[in-house]
VEXDREN-2710 file (C-alpha; in Angstrom, 1 decimal):
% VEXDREN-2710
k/r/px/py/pz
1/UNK/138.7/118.3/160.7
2/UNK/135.9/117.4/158.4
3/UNK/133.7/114.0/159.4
4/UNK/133.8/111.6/156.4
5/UNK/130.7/110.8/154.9
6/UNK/129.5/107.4/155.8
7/UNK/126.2/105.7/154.2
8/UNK/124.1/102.4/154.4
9/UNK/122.2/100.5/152.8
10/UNK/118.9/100.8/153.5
11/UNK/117.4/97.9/150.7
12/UNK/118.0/97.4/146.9
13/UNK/118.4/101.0/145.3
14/UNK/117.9/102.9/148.7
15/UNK/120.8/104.2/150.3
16/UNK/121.4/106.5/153.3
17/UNK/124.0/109.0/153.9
18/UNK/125.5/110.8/156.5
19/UNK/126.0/114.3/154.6
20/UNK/122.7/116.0/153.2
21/UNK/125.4/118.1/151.1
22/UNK/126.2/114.8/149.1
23/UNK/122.8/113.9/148.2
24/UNK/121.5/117.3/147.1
25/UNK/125.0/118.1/145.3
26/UNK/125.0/114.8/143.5
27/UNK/121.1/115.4/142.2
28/UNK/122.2/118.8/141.2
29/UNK/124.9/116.8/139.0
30/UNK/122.8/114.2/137.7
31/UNK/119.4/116.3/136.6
32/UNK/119.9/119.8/136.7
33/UNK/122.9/119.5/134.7
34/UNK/122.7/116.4/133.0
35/UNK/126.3/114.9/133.5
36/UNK/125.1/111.4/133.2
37/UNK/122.0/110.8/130.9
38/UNK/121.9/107.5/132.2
39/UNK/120.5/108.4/135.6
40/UNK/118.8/111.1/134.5
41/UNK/114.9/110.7/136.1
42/UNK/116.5/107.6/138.2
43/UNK/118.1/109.5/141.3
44/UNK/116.0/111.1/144.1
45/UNK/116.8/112.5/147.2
46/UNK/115.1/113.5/150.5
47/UNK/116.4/115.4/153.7
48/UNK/115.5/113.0/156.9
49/UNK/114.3/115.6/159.1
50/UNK/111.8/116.5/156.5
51/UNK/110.0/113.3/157.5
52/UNK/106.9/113.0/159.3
53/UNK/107.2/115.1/162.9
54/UNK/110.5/116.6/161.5
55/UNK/109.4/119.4/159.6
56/UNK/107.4/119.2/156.5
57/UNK/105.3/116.2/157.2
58/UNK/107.2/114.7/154.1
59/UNK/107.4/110.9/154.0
60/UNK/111.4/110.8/152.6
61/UNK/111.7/106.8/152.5
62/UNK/109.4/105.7/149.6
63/UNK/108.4/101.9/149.5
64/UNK/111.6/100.0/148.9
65/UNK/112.0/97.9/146.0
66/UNK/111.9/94.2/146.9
67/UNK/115.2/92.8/145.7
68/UNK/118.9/92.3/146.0
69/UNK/121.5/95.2/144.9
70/UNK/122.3/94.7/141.4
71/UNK/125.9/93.9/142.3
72/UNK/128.6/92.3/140.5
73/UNK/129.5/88.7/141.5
74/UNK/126.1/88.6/143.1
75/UNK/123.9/85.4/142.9
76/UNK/120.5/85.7/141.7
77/UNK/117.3/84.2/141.2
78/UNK/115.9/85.3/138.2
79/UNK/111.7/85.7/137.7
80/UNK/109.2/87.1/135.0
81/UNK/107.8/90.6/136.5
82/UNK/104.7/90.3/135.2
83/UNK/104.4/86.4/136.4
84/UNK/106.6/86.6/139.8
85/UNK/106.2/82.7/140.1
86/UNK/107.7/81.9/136.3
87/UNK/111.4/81.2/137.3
88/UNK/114.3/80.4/134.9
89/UNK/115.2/77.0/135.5
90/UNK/117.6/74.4/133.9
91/UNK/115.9/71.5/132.5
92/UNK/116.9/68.1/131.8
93/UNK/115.1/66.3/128.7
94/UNK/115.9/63.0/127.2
95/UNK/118.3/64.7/125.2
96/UNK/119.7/67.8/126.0
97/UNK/119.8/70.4/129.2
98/UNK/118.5/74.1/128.4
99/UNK/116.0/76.6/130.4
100/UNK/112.2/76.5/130.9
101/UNK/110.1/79.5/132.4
102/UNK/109.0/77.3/135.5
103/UNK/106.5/77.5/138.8
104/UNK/108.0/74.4/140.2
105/UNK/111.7/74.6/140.0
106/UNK/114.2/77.9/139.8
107/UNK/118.3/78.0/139.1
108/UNK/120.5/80.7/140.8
109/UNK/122.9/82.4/138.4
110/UNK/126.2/84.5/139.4
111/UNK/126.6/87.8/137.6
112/UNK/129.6/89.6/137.4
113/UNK/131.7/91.9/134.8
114/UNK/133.1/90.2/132.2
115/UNK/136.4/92.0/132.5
116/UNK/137.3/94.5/135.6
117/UNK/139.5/97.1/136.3
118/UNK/141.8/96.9/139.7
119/UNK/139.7/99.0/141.2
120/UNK/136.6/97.6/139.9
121/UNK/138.0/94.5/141.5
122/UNK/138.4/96.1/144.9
123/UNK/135.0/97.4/144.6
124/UNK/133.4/93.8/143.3
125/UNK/135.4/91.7/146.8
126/UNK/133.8/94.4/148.9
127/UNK/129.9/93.9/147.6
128/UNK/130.1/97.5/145.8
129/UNK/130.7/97.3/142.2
130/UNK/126.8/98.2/141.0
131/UNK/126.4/97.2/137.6
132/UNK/124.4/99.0/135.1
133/UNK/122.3/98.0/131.7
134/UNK/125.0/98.5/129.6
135/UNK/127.8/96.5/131.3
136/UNK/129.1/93.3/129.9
137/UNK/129.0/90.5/131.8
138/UNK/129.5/86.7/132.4
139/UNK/126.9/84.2/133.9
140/UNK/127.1/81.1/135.6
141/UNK/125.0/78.7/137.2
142/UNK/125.1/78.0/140.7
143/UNK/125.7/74.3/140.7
144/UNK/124.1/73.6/144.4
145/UNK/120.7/74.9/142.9
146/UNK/120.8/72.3/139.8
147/UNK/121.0/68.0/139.4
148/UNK/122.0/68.5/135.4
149/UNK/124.6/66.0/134.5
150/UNK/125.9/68.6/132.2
151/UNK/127.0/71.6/134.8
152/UNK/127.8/68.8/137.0
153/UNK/130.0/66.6/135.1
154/UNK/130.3/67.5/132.0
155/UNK/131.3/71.3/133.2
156/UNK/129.1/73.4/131.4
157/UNK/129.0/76.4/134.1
158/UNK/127.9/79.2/132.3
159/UNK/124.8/80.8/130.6
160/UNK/125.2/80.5/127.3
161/UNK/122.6/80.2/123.9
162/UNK/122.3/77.0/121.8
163/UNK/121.3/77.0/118.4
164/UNK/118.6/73.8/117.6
165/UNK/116.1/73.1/115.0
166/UNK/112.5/72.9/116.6
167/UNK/110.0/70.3/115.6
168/UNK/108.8/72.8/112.2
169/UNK/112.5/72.1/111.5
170/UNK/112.9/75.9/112.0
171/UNK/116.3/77.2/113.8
172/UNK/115.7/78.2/117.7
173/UNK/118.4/80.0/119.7
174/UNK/118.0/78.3/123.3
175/UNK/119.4/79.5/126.7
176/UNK/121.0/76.4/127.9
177/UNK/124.9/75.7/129.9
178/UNK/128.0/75.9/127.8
179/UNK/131.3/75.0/128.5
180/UNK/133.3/78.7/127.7
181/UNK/132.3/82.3/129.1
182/UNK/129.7/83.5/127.1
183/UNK/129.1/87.6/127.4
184/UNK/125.9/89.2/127.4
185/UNK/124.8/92.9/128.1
186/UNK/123.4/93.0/131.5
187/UNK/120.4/94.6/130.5
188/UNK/119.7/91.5/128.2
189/UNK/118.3/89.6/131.2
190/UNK/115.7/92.7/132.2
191/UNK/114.5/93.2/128.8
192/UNK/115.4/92.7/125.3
193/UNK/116.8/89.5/124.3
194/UNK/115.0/87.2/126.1
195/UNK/111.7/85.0/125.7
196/UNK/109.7/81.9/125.8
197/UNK/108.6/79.6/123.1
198/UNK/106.1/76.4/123.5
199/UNK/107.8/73.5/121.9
200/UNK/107.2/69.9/122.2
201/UNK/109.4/67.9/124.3
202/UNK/110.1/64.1/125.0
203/UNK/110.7/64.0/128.7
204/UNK/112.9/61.4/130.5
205/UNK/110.1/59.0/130.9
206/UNK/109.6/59.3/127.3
207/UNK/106.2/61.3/127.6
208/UNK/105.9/64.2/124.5
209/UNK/104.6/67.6/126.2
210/UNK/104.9/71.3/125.5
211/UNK/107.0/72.9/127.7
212/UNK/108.0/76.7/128.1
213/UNK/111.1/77.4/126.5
214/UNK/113.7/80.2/127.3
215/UNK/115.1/81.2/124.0
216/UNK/117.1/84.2/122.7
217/UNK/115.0/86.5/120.6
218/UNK/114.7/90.0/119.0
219/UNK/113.7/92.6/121.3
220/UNK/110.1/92.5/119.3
221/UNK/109.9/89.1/120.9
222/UNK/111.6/89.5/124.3
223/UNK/109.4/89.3/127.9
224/UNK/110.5/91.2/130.6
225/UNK/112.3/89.8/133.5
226/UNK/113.8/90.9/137.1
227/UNK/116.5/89.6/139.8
228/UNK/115.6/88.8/142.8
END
């Protein structure tokens, strides 16, 4: 009887397996014959015993990426890479609710497929369906991490882009809550469609300020942000 393969999870995008076969067969797949281009130059593999006093003198576990699996129906934080402290967080003005890049507050969001498979399904209830750049998907905001009077009562749950005219009277596409499922391409949240604008803002104790803006933008115009 053959063993089955059994793995763990050793920390976002580093995973251990029983079976050396499956790791060097599935890089074999991946690079040497290039069966899925999206992976290409992503996947690497290493024999444990090639580690330090094992063989070799090969180190096989690199330094892990800090970071949650990118996993459907996770909950995420989500930060600027190049300025880890700038958080997306939902903002209440005088007037409306939308998302600043901000150092003193930070909303958690739930990412999952916008539509799934049975399988998929199985996969997502078990903490396993990985998502990739190009998936669609569906975000919402985790109401314990906000106070806005529009998730809260109004029931405007999910990520979604408002379109406003800024104070040059100019249109502006803001990331703000809406009421229906709004789909974006996952990859839209690392880099692409995302950025920040300085606009003036009456606050709720009437006080004008700039403020950092979260807006949807063309790619020209997008930062770069990660989950965490």
């Amino acid at each position: 009887m053959i063993a089955p393969i059994s793995y763990s999870v050793l920390g976002a995008g580093l995973w251990l397996t029983s079976s050396w076969r499956l790791g060097w067969d599935l890089i074999h797949l991946v690079q040497a014959e290039g069966l899925v281009d999206q992976f290409r130059q992503v996947i690497s593999s290493f024999i444990v015993n090639d580690g330090i006093g094992g063989g070799r003198g090969l180190d096989p576990i690199p330094n892990p990426v800090t970071g949650p699996d990118w996993v459907s129906g996770g909950t995420f934080f989500i930060r600027n890479r190049r300025q880890p402290r700038l958080y997306w967080f939902l903002h209440t003005s005088k007037h409306s609710s939308h998302f600043h890049a901000s150092e003193e507050g930070r909303t958690k969001f739930k990412i999952e497929l916008a539509k799934t498979t049975r399988q998929q399904r199985e996969l997502e209830v078990r903490g396993q369906l990985v998502l990739v750049r190009d998936d669609l998907v569906k975000v919402s905001i985790v109401a314990e991490t906000t106070t806005s009077s529009a998730v809260l009562r109004d029931k405007m749950t999910y990520l979604g882009v408002a379109t406003t005219s800024s104070a040059n009277g100019t249109s502006v596409r803001k990331l703000a809550p809406v009421r229906d499922e709004h789909q974006w391409t996952f990859g839209q949240f690392l880099c692409g469609s995302v950025g920040v604008i300085w606009e003036p803002e009456t606050a709720i104790d009437g006080v004008l300020e700039n403020t950092p803006v979260l807006t949807y933008v063309t790619k020209e115009g997008a930062d770069e942000w990660e989950l965490c």
